[in-house]
C-alpha positions, 0 to 999 in steps of 0.5 A: 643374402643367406643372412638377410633370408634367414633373419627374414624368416626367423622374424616371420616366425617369431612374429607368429609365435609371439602373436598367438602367446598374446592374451586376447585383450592385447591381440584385440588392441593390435587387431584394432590398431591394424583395422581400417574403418574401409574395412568395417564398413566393407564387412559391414555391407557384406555380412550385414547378419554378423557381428562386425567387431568379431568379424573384423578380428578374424578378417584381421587374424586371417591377413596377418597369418597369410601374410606372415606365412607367405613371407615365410615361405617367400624366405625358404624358397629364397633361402633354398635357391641361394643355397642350390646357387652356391652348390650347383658344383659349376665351380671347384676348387675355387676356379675351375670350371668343367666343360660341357663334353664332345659335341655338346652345348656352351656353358654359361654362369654368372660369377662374382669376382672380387680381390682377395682385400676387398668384400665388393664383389663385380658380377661378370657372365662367363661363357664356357665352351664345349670341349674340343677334339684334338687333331689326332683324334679327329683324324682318327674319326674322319678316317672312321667316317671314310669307311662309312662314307663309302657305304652311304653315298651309294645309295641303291647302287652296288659298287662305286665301279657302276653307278646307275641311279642318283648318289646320297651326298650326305651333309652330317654322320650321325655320331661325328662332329664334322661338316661335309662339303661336296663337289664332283669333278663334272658338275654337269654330269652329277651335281654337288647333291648327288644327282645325276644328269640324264641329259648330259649322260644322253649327249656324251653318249652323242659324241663318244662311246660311253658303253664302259661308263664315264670315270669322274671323280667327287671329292667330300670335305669334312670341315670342324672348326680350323680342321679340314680333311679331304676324301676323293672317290672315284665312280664310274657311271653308266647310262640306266639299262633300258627295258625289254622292248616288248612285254611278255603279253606283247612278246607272246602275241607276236608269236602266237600270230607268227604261229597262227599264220603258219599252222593254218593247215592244222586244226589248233592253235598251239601256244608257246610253253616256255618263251625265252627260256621263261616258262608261261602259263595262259588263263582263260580271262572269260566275259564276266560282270566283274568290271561292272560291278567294279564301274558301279563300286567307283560311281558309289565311291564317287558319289560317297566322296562328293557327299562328304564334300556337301556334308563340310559344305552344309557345316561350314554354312552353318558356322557361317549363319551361326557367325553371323547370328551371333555377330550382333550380340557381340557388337551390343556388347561391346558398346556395352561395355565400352559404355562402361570404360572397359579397353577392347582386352579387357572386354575380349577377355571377360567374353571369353571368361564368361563363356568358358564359365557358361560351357563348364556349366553345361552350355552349347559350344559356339564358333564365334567364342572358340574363335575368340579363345584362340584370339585370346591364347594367341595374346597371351602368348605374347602376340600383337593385340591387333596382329592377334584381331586380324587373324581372328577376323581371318579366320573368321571369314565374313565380312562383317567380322572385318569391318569389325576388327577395322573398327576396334583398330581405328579406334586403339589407332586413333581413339575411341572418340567416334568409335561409339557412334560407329559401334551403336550404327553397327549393332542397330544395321547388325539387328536389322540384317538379323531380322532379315535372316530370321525372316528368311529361314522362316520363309525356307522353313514353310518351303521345306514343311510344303512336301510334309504338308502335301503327304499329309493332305494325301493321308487325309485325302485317303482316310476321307474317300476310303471309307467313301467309296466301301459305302457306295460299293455296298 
């Protein structure tokens, strides 16, 4: 293939080499072989202005170079790819190939394989698999792993002797190529997980005295391909250390009302210093406003909150009324376009085109169009053309988007014989219910200009009888 590429290549160049060492009568004569009368005539309409032979020439000059030159590079590119091919240094010395190392990924290629007689070669695809440790080194590694092992699978636990709170059994270590399995010689008590049972804990300690803990075994096996080695530990565990009964202000209230109750006679109080070997310190709390101003602070907090939730509210009613105002233009255009024998994805595609195009000039963004890109993206990624519609209508929300895209389905499903007189009704009932809304916003409009109007009658009202009554007074 080198050899076909590069005698591509040197025809290429020849040819424009050649080309341009022409005298002008002679490219003239090739110009006008090489130039349809579909060309003049599209020059012609285009460039009524110009010369047509002259541009003809240079139309037909421009195509032969840009053709050559794409060919040209087509070649190099070809050639540089077929020679990277042969040196990617897979194969050495003719039929080794090296392994990718520890832990790493398969290696395939693609090699041509032929007898030493023969020049027709068979294309084979060979898969070559990591490298693999051998057993004395994965027993070196598994009795490396025992060691942190041991560590890990304590978690929040000091010792293996006393274990209180739940076990971390993990399935990997970070920098070995095993696999851990694990099992516990009382799966009700603890679990293949590490998770103890506090019920079981409660009921053996029902039925025996479990003040020294519980001896149980767990067993992790580290598997690697056909190699398998086991390590068993043995852990104790205890029931968790229940908590004082009383707290410190309970404990001291206890006292000071024992103390109260004794002391009657004298003329203070004296509260303890130091309780159980613990020296205490007493604050006067004091009826301050603190926790009201704290109260008001939540309520403003609160009140803040529920705003912000009105706030998304409102926007997402204006997406919605913004959805539905431009719900008709779009159904006009579809039929529109329909009209015209444009599919439903070239119709999607060019909505989407001129809007990214009114956008980069400046113009508003609108819902329905972002909504629309993403429709788009979401195809061209290789998504179902009406997987991609639903989820347009899903996200769009409304009802009108749905019936929509019910349409467009019926007619990719069935055809698009019924679907223009659907459409042309869709749009005339979507104008309508446009119509409607207009007439409903005017309505909110001059109910929300009520209260401003009122406050200017008032003004008026002042500068009227102001002047009036300074007049009568005098």
């Amino acid at each position: 293939m080198l050899i076909i590429y590069g005698f591509i290549l040197i025809a290429g160049l020849s040819f424009l080499i050649i080309f341009n060492r022409l005298s002008e009568e002679k490219r003239r004569i090739i110009i006008r072989h090489l130039t349809s009368e579909r060309v003049k005539d599209g020059i012609r309409k285009t460039e009524p202005a110009q010369d047509v032979y002259q541009k003809s020439t240079e139309f037909c000059k421009r195509k032969l170079r840009m053709t050559v030159l794409i060919i040209c590079a087509g070649a190099i590119t070809a050639f540089a790819v077929e020679l990277a091919g042969l040196r990617t240094g897979e194969l050495l010395e003719g039929n080794l190939i090296k392994r990718n190392p520890y832990m790493g990924t398969e290696k395939k290629l693609r090699l041509k394989v032929r007898e030493e007689a023969s020049d027709e070669p068979e294309m084979i695809d060979i898969q070559v698999s990591e490298m693999k440790y051998g057993t004395e080194r994965l027993m070196e590694m598994a009795k490396e792993a025992d060691g942190i092992l041991m560590e890990k699978i304590l978690k929040d636990n000091g010792s293996v002797d006393h274990i209180e709170t739940d076990m971390y059994f993990p399935a990997s270590l970070e920098g070995f190529p095993f696999i851990i399995t694990w099992r516990t010689d009382d799966p009700l008590l603890i679990s293949s997980k590490g998770t103890i049972s506090e019920e079981r804990l409660k009921k053996l300690a029902g039925i025996k005295n479990i003040n020294e803990g519980i001896l149980t075994g767990i067993h992790a096996e580290l598997g690697y391909e056909d190699f398998l080695y086991e390590m068993d530990f043995s852990i104790r565990i205890y029931q968790k250390k229940e908590s004082s009964e009383y707290t410190l202000g309970e404990y001291v209230k206890l006292l000071a009302g024992e103390l109260d109750e004794n002391t009657r006679e004298d003329e203070y109080l004296e509260l303890p210093d130091i309780v159980e070997d613990t020296p205490v310190i007493y604050e006067e709390a004091g009826d301050n406003k603190s926790m009201v101003i704290l109260i008001m602070v939540l309520i403003a907090a609160a009140a803040m909150y529920f705003r912000e939730d009105q706030e998304l509210h409102n926007r997402v009613k204006k997406r919605d009324r913004e959805l539905m105002s431009d719900y008709p233009r779009l159904v006009n255009r579809f039929v529109l376009f329909y009209s015209a024998g444009l599919t439903t994805r070239g119709i999607w595609s060019k909505l989407c085109r001129d809007y990214l195009s009114r956008v980069n000039n400046g113009g508003d963004r609108r819902y329905l169009y972002e909504e629309m890109l993403i429709c788009e993206g979401r195809m061209n990624e290789g998504m179902g053309e009406l997987m991609a519609y639903e989820g347009f209508a899903a996200r769009c929300g409304l009802n009108k988007y749905r019936q929509f895209i019910s349409l467009i389905g019926q007619a990719m499903g069935r055809g698009r014989a019924d679907l223009m007189p659907m459409l042309e009704m869709e749009a005339r009932e979507a104008f309508c219910e446009r119509k409607d809304r207009a007439r409903e916003l005017g309505e909110e409009a001059g109910t929300r200009l009520l209260f401003p109007m009122l406050m200017m009658l008032f003004v008026v009202l002042v500068i009227v009888m102001v002047p009036a009554f300074i007049a009568f007074r005098m």
